[in-house]
N, C-alpha and C positions, 0 to 999 in steps of 0.2 A: 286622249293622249295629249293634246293640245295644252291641257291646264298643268297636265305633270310637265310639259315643257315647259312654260312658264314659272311653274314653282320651280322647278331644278333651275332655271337661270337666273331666277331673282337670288337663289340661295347663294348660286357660284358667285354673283355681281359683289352681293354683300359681302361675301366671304373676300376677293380680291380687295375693294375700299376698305375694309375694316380691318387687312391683314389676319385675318383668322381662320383656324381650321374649321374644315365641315366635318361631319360623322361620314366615312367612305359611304358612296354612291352604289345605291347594289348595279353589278353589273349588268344585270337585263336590263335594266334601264336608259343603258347608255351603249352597248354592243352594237347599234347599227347606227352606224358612220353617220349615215342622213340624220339620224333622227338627233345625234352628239350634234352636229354640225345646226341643227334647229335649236337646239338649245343654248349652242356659243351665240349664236347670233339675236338671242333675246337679251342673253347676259351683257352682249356689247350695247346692245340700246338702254337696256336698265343704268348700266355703271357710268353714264355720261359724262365720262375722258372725252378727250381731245384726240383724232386719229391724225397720227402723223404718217403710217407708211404699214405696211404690209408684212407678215414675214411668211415665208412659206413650209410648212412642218412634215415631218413623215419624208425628208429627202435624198436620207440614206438607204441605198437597196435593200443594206443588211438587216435593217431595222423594218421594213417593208416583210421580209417573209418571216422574221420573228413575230411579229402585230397581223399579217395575212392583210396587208394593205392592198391596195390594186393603183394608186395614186397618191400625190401630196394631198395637203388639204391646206389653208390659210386660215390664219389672224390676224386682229388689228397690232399694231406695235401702239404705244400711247404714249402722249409729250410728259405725261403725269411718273413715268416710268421710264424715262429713258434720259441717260445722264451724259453727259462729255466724260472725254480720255481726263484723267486726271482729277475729275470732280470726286465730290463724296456718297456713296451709297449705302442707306441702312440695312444690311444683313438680317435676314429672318429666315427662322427655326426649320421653316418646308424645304430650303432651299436644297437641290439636290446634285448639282453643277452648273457647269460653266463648257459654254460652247462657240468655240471660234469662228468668225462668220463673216461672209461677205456682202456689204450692204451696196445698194445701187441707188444714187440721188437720180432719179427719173424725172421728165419733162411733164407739165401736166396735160399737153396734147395727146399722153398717148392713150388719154382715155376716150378723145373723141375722135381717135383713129380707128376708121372702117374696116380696113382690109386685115387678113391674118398678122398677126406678130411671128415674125421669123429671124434667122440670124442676123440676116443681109440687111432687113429691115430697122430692129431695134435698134441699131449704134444711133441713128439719129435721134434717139429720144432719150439717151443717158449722159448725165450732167456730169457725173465720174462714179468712183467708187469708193468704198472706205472700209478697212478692216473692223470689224467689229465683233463685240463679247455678247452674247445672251447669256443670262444667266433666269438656270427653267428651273422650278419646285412644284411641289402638291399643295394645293389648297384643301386635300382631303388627306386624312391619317392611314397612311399609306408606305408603305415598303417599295413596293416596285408597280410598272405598268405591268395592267395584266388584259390591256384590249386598247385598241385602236381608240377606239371613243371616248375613252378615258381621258387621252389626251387632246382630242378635241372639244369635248362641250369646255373643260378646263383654260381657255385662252390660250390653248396649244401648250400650255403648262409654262406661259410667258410669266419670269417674275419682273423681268429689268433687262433694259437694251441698252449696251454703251456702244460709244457711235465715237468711232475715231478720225482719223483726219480725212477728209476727203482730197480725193487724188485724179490725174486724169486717166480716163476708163483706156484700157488695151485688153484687146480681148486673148492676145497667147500668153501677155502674163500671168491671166489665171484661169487659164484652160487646164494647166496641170502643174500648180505650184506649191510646191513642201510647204508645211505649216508649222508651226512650232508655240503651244500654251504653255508657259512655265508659272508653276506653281512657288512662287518666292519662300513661303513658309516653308513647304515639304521639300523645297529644294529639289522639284522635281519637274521631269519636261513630260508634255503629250505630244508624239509628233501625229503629224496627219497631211492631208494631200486636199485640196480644193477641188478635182477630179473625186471625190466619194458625193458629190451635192448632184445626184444626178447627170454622173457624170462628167458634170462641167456647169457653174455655179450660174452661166448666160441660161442653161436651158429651165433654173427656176423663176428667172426673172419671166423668162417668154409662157412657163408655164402658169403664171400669175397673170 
């Protein structure tokens, strides 16, 4: 199993740097989360980007008993891939949406911190926060997810991170704050709630 992780992640690496589809992944190969998660994580050493931060996937409940999740899972976000408010980004053909999100500029002590990460705790380690867009596709010819893994060995189906203005961090502003993505073209809004991220957007950070 070893070497088909290794070929599955060198495929996905390629497939992400060279913006190109793969032939879908048969499912057994990737349906158990560990074994997805062994093969994002060769794909991340092969593709040698630059890791700028974290993002955490699988954070909606609802999304959870559609996929039979039992937890998040995480990917790298990459400086190669992630643009400012207002810069230019190249659009391609996988691309499947667009997802409003709350990013956390974090301290880098908090990786040589010992003790549990808790509420009371973390404030001291976030630098602020910033509204932010992902925008997730297939790297495989593909219609919809049809399993947990899929979106994991795939870089959590990360195509691009825009990272907006960074602000100072409060935690009951977005504990449960309306959201709003408008779609300028279709002249259309997505509302939503920052209460859907596990409840409340601090407990993905603590779960990272």
């Amino acid at each position: 199993m070893n070497k088909k992780i290794e070929i599955l992640g060198d495929k996905i690496a390629d497939a992400r740097f060279k913006r190109k589809f793969l032939p879908k992944i048969s499912k057994s190969l990737i349906s158990n989360p560990n074994i997805a998660t062994q093969i994002c994580r060769h794909a991340e050493m092969e593709l040698l980007w630059n890791p700028i931060g974290f993002k955490a996937g699988a954070t909606n409940k609802s999304m959870w008993k559609k996929l039979k999740a039992k937890k998040p899972f995480f990917s790298y976000l990459y400086e190669e891939s992630t643009y400012q408010n207002k810069g230019k980004m190249p659009f391609q053909k996988n691309l499947i949406g667009a997802e409003l999100e709350v990013a956390f500029k974090i301290k880098n002590e908090v990786f040589n911190f010992n003790k549990k990460i808790t509420k009371s705790n973390v404030n001291k380690f976030i630098i602020g926060i910033a509204p932010a867009i992902e925008v997730v596709g297939f790297r495989q010819k593909l219609k919809a997810i049809d399993c947990l893994g899929r979106m994991i060995s795939d870089f959590g189906l990360n195509v691009a991170f825009v990272a907006g203005k960074l602000k100072k961090y409060s935690l009951k502003k977005i504990t449960s704050t309306p959201t709003v993505l408008t779609n300028k073209t279709a002249k259309k809004d997505y509302p939503g709630n920052t209460k859907i991220v596990l409840g409340n957007p601090i407990n993905s950070l603590i779960w990272l």
